[in-house]
CHARMM internal coordinates of N, CA and C (Angstrom, degrees):
IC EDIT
DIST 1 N 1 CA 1.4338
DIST 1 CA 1 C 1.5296
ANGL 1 N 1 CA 1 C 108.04
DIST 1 C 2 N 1.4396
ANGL 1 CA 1 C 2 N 112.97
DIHE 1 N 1 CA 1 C 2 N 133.80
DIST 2 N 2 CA 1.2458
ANGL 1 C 2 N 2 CA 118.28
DIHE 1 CA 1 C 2 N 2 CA 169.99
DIST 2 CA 2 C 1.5777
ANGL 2 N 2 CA 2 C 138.25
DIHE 1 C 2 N 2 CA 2 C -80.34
DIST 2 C 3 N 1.1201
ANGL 2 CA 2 C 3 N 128.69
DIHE 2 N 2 CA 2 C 3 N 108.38
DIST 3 N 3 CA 1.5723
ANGL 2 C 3 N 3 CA 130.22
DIHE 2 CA 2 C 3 N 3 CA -154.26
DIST 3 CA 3 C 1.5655
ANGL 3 N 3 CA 3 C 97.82
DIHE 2 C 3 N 3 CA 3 C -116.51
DIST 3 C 4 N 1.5513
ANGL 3 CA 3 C 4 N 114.71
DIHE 3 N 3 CA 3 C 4 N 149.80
DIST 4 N 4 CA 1.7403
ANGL 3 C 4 N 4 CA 119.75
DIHE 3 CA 3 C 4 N 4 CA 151.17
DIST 4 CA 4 C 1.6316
ANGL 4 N 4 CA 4 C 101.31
DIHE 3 C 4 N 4 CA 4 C -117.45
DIST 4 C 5 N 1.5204
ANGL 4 CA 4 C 5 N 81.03
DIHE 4 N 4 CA 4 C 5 N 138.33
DIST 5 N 5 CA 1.6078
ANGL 4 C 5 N 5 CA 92.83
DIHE 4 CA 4 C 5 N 5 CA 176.80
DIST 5 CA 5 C 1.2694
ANGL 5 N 5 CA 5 C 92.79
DIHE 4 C 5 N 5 CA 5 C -109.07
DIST 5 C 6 N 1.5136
ANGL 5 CA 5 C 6 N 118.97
DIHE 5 N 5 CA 5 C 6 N 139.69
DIST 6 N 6 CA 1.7555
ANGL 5 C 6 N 6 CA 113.63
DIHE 5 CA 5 C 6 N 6 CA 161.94
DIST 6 CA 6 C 2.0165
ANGL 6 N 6 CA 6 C 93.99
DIHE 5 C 6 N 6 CA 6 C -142.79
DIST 6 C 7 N 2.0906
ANGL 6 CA 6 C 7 N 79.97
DIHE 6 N 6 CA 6 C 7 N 105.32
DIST 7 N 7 CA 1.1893
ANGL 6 C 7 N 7 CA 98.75
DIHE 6 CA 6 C 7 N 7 CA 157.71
DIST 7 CA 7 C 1.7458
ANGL 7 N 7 CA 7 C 137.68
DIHE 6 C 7 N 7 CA 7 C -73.31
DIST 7 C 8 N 1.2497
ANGL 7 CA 7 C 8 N 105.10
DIHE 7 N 7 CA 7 C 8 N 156.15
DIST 8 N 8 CA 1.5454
ANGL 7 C 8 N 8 CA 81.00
DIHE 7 CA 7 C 8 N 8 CA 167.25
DIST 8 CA 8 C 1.2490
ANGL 8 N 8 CA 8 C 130.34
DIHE 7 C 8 N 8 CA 8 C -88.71
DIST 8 C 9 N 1.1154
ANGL 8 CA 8 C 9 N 129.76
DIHE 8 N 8 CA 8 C 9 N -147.46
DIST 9 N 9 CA 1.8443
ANGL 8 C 9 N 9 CA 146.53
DIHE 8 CA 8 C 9 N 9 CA -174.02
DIST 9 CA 9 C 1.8374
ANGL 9 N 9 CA 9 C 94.81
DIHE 8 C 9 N 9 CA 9 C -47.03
DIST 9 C 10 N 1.5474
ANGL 9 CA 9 C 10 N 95.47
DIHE 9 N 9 CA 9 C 10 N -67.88
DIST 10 N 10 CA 1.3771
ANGL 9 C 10 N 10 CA 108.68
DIHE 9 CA 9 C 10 N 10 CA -153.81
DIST 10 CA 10 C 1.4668
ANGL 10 N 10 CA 10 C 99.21
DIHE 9 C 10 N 10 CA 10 C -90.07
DIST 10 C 11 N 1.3803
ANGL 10 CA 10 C 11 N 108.81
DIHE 10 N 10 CA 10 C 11 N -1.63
DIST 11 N 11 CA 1.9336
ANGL 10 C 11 N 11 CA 94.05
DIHE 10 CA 10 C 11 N 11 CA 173.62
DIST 11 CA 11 C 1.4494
ANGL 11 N 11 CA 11 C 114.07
DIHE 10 C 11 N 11 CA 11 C -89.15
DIST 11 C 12 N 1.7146
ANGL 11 CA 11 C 12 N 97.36
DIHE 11 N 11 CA 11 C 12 N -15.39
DIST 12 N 12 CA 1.7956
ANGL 11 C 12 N 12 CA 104.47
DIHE 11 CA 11 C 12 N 12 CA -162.44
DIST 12 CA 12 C 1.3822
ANGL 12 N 12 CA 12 C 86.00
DIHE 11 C 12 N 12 CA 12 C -93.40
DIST 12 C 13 N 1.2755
ANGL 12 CA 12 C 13 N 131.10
DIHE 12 N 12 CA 12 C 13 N -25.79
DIST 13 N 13 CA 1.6434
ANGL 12 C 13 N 13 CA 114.04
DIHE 12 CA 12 C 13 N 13 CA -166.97
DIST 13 CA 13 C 1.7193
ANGL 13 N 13 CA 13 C 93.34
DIHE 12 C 13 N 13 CA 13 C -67.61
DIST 13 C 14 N 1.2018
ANGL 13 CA 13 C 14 N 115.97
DIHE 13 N 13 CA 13 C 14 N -53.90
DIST 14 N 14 CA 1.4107
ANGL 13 C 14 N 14 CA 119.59
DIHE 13 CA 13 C 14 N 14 CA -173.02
DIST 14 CA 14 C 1.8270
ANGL 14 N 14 CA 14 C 118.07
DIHE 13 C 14 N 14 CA 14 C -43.46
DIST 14 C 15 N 1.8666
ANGL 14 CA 14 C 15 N 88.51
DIHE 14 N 14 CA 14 C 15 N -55.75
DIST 15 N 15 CA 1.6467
ANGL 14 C 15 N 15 CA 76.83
DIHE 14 CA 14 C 15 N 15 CA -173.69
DIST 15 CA 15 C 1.4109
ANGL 15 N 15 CA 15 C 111.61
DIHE 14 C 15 N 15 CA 15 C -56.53
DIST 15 C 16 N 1.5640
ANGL 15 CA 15 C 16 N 129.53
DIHE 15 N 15 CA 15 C 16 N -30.37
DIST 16 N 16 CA 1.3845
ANGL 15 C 16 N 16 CA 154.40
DIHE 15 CA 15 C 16 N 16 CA -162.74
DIST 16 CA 16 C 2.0340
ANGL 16 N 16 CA 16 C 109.07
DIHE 15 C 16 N 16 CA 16 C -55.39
DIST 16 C 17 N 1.4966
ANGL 16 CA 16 C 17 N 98.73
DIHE 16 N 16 CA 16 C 17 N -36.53
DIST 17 N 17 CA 1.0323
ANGL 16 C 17 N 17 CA 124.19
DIHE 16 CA 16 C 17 N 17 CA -165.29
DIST 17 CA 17 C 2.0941
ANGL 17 N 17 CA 17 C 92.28
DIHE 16 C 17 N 17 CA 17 C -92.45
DIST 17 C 18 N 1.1580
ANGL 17 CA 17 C 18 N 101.03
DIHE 17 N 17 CA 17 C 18 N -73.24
DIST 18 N 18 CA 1.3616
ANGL 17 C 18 N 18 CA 111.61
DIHE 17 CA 17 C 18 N 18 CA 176.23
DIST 18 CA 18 C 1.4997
ANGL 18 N 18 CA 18 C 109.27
DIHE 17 C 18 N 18 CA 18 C -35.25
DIST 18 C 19 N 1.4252
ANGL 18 CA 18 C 19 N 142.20
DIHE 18 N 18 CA 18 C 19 N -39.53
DIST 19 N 19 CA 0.8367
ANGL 18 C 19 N 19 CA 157.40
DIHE 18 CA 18 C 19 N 19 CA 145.06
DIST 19 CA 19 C 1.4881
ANGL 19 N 19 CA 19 C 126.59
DIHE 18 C 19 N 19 CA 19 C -15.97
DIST 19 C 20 N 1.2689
ANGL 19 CA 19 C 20 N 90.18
DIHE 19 N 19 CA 19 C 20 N -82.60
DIST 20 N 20 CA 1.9941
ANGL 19 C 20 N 20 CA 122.87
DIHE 19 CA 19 C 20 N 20 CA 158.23
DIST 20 CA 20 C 1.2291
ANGL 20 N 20 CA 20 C 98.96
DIHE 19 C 20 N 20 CA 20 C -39.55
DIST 20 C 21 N 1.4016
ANGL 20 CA 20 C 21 N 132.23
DIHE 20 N 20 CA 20 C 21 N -58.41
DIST 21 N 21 CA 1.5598
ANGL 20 C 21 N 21 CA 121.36
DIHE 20 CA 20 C 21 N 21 CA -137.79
DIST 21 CA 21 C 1.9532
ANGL 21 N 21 CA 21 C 84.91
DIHE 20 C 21 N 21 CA 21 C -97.38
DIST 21 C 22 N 1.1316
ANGL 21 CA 21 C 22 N 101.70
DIHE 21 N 21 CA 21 C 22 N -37.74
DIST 22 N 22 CA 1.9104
ANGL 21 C 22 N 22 CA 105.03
DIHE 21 CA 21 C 22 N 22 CA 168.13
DIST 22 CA 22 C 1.2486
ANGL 22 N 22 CA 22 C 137.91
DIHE 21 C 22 N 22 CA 22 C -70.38
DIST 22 C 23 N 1.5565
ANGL 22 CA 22 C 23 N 94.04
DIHE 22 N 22 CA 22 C 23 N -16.44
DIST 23 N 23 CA 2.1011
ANGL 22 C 23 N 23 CA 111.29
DIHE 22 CA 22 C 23 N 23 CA 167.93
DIST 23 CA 23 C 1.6374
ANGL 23 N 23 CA 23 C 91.32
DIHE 22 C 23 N 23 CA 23 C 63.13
DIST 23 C 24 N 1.2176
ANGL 23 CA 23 C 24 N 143.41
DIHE 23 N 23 CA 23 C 24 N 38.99
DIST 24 N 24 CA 1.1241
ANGL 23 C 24 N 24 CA 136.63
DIHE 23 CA 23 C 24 N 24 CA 146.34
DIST 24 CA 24 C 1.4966
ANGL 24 N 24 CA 24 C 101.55
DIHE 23 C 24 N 24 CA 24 C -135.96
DIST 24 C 25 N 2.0707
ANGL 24 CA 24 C 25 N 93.71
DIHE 24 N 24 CA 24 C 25 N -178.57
DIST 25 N 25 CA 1.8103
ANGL 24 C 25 N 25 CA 101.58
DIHE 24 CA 24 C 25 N 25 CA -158.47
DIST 25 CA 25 C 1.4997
ANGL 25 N 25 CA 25 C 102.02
DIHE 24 C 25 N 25 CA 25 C -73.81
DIST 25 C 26 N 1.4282
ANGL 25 CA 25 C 26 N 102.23
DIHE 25 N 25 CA 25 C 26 N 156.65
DIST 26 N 26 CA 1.7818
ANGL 25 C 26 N 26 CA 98.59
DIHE 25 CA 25 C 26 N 26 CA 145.88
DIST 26 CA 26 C 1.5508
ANGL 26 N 26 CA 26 C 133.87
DIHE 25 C 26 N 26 CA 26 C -0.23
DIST 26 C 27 N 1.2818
ANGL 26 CA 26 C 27 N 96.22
DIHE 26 N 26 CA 26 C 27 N -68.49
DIST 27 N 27 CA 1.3296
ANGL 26 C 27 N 27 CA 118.59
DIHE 26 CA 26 C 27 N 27 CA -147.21
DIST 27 CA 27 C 2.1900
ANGL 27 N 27 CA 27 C 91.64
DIHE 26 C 27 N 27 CA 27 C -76.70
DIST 27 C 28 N 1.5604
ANGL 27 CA 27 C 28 N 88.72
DIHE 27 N 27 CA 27 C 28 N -41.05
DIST 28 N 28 CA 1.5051
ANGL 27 C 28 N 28 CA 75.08
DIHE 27 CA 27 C 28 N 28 CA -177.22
DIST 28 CA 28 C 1.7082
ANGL 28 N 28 CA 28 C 113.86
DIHE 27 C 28 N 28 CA 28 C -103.81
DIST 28 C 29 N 1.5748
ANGL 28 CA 28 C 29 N 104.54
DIHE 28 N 28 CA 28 C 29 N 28.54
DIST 29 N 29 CA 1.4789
ANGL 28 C 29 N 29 CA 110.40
DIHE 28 CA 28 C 29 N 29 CA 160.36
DIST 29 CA 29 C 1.2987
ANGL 29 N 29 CA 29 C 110.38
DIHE 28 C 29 N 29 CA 29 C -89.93
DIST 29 C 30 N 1.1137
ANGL 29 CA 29 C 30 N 113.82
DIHE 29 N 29 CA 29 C 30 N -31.80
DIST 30 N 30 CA 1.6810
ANGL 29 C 30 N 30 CA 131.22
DIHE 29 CA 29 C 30 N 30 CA 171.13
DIST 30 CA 30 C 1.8722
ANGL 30 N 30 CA 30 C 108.60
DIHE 29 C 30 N 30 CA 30 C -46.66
DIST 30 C 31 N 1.1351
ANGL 30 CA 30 C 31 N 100.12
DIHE 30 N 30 CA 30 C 31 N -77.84
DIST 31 N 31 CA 1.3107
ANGL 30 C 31 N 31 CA 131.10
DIHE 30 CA 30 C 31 N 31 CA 176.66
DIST 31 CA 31 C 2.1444
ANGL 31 N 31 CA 31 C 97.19
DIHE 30 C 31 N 31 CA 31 C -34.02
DIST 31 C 32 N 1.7294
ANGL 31 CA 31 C 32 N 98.36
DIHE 31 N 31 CA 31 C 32 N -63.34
DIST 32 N 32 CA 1.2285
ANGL 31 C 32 N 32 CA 87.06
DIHE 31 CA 31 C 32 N 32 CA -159.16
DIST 32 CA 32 C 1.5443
ANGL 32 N 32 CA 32 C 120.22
DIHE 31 C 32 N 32 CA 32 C -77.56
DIST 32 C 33 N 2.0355
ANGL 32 CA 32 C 33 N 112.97
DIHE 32 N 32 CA 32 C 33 N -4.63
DIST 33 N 33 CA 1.2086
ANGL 32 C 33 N 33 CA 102.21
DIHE 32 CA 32 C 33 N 33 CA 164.46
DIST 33 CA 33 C 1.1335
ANGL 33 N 33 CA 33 C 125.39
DIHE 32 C 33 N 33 CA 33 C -124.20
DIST 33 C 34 N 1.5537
ANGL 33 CA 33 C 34 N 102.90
DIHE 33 N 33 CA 33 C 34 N 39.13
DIST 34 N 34 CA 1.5742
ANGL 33 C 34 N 34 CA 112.09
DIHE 33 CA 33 C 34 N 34 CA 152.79
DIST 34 CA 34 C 1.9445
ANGL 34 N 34 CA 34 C 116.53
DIHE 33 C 34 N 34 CA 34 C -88.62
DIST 34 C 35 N 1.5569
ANGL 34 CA 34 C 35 N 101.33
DIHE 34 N 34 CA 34 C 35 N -23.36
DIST 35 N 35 CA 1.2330
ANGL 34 C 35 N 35 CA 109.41
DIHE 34 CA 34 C 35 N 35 CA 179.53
DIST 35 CA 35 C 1.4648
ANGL 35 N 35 CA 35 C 89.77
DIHE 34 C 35 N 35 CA 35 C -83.04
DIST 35 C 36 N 1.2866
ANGL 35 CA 35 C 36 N 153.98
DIHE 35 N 35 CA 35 C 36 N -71.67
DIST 36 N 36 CA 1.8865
ANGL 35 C 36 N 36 CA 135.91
DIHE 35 CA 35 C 36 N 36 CA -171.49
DIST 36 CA 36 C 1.1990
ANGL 36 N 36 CA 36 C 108.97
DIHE 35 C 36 N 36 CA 36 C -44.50
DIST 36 C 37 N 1.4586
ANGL 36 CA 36 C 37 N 118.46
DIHE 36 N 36 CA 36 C 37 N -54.29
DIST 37 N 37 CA 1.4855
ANGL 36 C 37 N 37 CA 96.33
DIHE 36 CA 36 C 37 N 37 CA 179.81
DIST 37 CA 37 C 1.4960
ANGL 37 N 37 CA 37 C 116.13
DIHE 36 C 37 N 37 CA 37 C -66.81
DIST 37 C 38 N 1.1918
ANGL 37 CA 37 C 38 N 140.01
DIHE 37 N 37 CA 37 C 38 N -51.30
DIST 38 N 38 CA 1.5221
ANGL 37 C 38 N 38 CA 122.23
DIHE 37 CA 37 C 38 N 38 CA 172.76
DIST 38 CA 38 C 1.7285
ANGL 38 N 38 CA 38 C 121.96
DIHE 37 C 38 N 38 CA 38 C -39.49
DIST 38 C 39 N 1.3732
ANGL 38 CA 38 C 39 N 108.25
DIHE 38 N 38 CA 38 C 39 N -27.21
DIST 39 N 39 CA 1.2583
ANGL 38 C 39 N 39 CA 122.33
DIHE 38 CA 38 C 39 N 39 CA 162.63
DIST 39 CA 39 C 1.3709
ANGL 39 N 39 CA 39 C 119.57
DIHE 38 C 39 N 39 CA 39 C -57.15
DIST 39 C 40 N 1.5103
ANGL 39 CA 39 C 40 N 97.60
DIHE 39 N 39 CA 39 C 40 N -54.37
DIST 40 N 40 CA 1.9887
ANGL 39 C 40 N 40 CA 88.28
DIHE 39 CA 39 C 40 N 40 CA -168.84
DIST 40 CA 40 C 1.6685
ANGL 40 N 40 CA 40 C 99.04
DIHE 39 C 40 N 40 CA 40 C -71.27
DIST 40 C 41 N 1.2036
ANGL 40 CA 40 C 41 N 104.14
DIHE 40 N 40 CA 40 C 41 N -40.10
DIST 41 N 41 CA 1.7586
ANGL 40 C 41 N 41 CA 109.27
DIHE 40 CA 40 C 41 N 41 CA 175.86
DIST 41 CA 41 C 1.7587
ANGL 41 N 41 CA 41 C 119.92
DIHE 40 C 41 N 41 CA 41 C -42.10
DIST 41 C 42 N 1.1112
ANGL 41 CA 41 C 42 N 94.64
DIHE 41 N 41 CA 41 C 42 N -36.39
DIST 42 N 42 CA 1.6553
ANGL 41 C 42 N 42 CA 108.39
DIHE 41 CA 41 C 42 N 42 CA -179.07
DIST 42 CA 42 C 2.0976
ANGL 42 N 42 CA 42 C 98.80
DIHE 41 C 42 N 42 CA 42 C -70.93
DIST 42 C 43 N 1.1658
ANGL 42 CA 42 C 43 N 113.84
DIHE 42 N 42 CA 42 C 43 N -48.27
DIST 43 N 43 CA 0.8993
ANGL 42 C 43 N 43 CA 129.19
DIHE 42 CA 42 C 43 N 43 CA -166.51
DIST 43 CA 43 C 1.6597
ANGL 43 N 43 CA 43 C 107.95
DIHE 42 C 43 N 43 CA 43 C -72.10
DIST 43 C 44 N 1.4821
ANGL 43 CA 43 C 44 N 124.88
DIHE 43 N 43 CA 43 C 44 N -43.70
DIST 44 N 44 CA 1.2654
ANGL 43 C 44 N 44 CA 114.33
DIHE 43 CA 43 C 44 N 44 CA 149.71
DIST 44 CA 44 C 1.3407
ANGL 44 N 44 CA 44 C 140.84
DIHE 43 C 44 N 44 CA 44 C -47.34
DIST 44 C 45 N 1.6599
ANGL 44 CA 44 C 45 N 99.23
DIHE 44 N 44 CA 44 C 45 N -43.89
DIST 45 N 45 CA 1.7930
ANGL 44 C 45 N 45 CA 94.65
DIHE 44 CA 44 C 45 N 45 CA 168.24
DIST 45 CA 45 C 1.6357
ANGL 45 N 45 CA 45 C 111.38
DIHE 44 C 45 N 45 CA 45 C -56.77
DIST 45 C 46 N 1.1884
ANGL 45 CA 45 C 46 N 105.97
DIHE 45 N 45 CA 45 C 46 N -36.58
DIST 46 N 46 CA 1.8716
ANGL 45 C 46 N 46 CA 99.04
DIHE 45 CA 45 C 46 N 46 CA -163.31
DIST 46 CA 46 C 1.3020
ANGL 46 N 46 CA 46 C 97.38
DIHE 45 C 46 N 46 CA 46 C -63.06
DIST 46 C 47 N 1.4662
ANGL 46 CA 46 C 47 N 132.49
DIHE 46 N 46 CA 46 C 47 N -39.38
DIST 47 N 47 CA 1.1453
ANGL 46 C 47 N 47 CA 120.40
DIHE 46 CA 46 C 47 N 47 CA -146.98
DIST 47 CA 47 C 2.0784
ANGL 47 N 47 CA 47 C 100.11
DIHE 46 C 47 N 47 CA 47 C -104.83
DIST 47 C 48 N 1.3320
ANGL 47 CA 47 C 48 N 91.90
DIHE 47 N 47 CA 47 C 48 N -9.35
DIST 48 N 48 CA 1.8419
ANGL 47 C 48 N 48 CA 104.38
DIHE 47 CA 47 C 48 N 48 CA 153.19
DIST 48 CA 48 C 1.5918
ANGL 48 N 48 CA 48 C 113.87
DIHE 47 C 48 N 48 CA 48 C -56.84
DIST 48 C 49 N 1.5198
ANGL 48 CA 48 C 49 N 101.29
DIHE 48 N 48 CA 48 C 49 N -51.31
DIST 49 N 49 CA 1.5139
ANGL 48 C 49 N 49 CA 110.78
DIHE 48 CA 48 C 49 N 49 CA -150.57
DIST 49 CA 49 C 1.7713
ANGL 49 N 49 CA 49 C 92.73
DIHE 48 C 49 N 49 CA 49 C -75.08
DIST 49 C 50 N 1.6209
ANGL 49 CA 49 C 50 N 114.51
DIHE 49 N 49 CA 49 C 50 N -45.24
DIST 50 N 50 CA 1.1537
ANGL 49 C 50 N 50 CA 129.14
DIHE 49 CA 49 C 50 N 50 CA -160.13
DIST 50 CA 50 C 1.6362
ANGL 50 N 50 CA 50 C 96.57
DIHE 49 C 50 N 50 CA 50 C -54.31
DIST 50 C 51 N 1.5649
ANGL 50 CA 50 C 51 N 105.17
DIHE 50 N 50 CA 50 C 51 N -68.34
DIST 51 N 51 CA 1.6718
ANGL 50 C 51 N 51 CA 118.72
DIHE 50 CA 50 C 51 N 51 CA 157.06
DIST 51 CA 51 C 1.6527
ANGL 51 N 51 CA 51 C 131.94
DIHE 50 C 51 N 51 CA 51 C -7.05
DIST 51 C 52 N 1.3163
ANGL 51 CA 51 C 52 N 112.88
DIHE 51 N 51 CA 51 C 52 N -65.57
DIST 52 N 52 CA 1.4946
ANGL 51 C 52 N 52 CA 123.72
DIHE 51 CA 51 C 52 N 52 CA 142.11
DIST 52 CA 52 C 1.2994
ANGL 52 N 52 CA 52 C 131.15
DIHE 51 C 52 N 52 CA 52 C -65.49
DIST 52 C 53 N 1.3942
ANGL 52 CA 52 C 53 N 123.36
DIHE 52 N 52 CA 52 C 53 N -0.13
DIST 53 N 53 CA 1.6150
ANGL 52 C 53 N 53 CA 102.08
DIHE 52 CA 52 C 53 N 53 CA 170.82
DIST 53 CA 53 C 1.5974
ANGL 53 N 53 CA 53 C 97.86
DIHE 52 C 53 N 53 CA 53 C -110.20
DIST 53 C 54 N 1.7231
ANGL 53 CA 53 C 54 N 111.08
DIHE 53 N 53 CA 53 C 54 N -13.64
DIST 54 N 54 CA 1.7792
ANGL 53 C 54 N 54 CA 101.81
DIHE 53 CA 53 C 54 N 54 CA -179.12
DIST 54 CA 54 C 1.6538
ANGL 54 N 54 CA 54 C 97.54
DIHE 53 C 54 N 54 CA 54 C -60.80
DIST 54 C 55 N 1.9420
ANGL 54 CA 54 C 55 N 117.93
DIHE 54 N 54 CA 54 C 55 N -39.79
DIST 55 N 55 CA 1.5607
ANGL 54 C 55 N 55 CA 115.61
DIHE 54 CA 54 C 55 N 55 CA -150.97
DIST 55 CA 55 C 1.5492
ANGL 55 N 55 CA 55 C 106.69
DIHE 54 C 55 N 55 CA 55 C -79.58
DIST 55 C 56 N 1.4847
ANGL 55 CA 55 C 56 N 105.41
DIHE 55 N 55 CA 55 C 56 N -32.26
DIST 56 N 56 CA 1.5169
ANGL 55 C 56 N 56 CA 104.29
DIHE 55 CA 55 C 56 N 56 CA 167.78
DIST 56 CA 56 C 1.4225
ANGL 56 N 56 CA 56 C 120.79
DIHE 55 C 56 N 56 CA 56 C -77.54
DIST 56 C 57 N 1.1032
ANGL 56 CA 56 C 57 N 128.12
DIHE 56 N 56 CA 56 C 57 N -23.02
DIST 57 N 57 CA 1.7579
ANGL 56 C 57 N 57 CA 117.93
DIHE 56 CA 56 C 57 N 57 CA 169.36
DIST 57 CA 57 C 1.6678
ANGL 57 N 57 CA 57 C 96.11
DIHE 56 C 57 N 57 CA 57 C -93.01
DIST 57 C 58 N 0.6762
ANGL 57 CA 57 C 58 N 142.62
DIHE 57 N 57 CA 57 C 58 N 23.19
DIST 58 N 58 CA 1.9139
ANGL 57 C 58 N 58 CA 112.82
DIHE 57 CA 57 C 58 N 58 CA -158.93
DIST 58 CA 58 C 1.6263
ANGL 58 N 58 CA 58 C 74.98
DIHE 57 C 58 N 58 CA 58 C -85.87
DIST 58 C 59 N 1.1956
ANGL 58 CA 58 C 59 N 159.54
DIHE 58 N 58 CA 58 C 59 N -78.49
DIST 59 N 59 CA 1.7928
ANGL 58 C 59 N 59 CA 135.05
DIHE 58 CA 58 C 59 N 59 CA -128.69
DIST 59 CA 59 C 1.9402
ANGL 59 N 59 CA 59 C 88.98
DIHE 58 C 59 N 59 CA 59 C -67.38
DIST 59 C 60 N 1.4328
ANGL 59 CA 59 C 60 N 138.95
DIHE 59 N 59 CA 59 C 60 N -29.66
DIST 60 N 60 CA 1.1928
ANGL 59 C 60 N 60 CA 124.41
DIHE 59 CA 59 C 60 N 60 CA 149.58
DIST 60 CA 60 C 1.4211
ANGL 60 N 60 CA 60 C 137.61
DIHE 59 C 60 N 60 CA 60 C -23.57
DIST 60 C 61 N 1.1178
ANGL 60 CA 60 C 61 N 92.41
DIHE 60 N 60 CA 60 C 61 N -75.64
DIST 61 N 61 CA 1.3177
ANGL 60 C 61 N 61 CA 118.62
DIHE 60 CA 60 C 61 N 61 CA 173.32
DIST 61 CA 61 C 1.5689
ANGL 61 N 61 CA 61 C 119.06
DIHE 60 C 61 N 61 CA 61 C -73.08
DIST 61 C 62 N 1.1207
ANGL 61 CA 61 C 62 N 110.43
DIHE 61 N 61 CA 61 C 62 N -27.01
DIST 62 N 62 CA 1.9447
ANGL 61 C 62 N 62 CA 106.54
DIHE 61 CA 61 C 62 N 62 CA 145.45
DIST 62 CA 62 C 1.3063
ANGL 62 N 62 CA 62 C 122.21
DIHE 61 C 62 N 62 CA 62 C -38.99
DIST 62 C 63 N 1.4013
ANGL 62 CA 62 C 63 N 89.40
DIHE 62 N 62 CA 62 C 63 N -76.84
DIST 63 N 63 CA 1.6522
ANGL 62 C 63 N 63 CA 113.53
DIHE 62 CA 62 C 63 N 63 CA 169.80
DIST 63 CA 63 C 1.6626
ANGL 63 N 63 CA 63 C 124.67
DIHE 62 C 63 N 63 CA 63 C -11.85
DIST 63 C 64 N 1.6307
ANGL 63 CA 63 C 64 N 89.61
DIHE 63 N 63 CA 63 C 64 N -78.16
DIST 64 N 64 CA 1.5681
ANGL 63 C 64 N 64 CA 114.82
DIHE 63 CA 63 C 64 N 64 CA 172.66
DIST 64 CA 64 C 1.5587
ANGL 64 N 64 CA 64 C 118.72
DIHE 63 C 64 N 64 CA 64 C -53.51
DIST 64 C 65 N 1.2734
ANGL 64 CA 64 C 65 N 111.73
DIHE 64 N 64 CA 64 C 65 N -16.37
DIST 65 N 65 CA 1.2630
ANGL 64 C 65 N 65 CA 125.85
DIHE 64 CA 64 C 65 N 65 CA -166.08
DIST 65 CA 65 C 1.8767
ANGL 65 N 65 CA 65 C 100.32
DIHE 64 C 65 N 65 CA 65 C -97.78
DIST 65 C 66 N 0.8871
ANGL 65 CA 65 C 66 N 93.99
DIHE 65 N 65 CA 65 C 66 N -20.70
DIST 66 N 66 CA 1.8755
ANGL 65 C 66 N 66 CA 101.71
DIHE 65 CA 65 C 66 N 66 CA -175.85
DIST 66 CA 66 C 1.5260
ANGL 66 N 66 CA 66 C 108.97
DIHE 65 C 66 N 66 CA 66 C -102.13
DIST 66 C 67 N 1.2276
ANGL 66 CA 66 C 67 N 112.63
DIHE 66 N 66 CA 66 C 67 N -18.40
DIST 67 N 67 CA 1.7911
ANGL 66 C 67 N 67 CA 120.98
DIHE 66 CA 66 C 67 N 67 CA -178.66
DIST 67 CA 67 C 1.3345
ANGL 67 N 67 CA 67 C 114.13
DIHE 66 C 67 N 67 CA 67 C -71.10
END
COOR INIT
IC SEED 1 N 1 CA 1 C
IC BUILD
């Protein structure tokens, strides 16, 4: 699907820079840190979800841990 992004001043200096510091275009500095951040994002839920299942089992998992 085809999209326009129109950043501003300080978003284009960034991607501009992001770019530079990545030796590829714009377009696929864009691209490549929308895919890390969905990444680290993905990576918070797991370690959310992981988070809540240690606090809801832990007298379980005590348990199991003493058997």
């Amino acid at each position: 699907m085809a999209m326009t992004v129109r950043p501003g001043d300080d978003d284009e200096r960034a991607i501009a820079r992001l770019a530079a510091r990545w030796g590829v275009s714009k377009h696929a500095a864009i691209l490549r840190a929308v895919r890390e951040a969905d990444e680290r994002a993905e990576e918070v839920d797991i370690l959310a979800v992981s988070q809540e299942g240690l606090v809801r089992y832990a007298g379980l998992l005590e348990r199991l841990g003493t058997v």
